[in-house]
C-alpha positions in Angstrom: -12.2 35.8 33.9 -15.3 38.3 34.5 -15.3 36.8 38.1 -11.8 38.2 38.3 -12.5 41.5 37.3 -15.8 42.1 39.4 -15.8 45.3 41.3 -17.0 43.5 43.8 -14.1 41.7 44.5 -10.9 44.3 44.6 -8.9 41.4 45.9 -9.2 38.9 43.0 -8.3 41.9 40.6 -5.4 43.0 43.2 -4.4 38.7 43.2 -4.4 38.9 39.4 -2.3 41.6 38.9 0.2 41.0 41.6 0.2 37.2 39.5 0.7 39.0 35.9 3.5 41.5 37.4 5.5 38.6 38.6 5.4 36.4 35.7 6.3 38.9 33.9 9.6 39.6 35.8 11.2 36.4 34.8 10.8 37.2 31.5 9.8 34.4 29.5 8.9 30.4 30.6 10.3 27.6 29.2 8.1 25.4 27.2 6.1 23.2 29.6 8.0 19.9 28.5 11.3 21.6 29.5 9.7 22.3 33.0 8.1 18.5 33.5 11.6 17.0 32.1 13.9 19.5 34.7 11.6 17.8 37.4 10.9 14.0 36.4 13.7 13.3 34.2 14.4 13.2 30.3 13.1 9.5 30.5 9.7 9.5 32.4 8.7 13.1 30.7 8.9 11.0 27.4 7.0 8.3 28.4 4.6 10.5 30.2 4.0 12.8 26.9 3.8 9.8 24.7 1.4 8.3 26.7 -0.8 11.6 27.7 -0.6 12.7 23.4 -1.4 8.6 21.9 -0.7 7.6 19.0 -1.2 10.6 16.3 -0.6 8.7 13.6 -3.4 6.3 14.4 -5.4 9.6 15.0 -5.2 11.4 11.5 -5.5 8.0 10.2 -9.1 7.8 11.4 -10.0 11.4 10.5 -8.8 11.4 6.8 -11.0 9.3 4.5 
């Protein structure tokens, strides 16, 4: 984030800000699973998440002693 605040570089920090202004008009986002399932579907989001997370279980299973 440095790189975004160098002097050097008003237009990064003017690009920043303009980005931080406007996300904050919206007020707040939706959780990113509500996003991916408004655009893919209820279905494929599910399978997508499943299979991007793994299996937690087996996870935790291997971290606890």
């Amino acid at each position: 984030m440095s790189v975004a605040l160098d002097s050097r570089s008003p237009r990064r920090l003017e690009l920043l800000l303009a980005y931080c202004a406007e996300a904050g008009r919206n007020g707040p986002r939706k959780p990113g699973s509500e996003r991916l399932r408004d655009k893919i579907g209820a279905e494929l989001a599910r399978l997508l998440l499943f299979a991007l997370a793994g299996n937690q279980r087996a996870r935790r299973a291997r971290r606890d002693p």
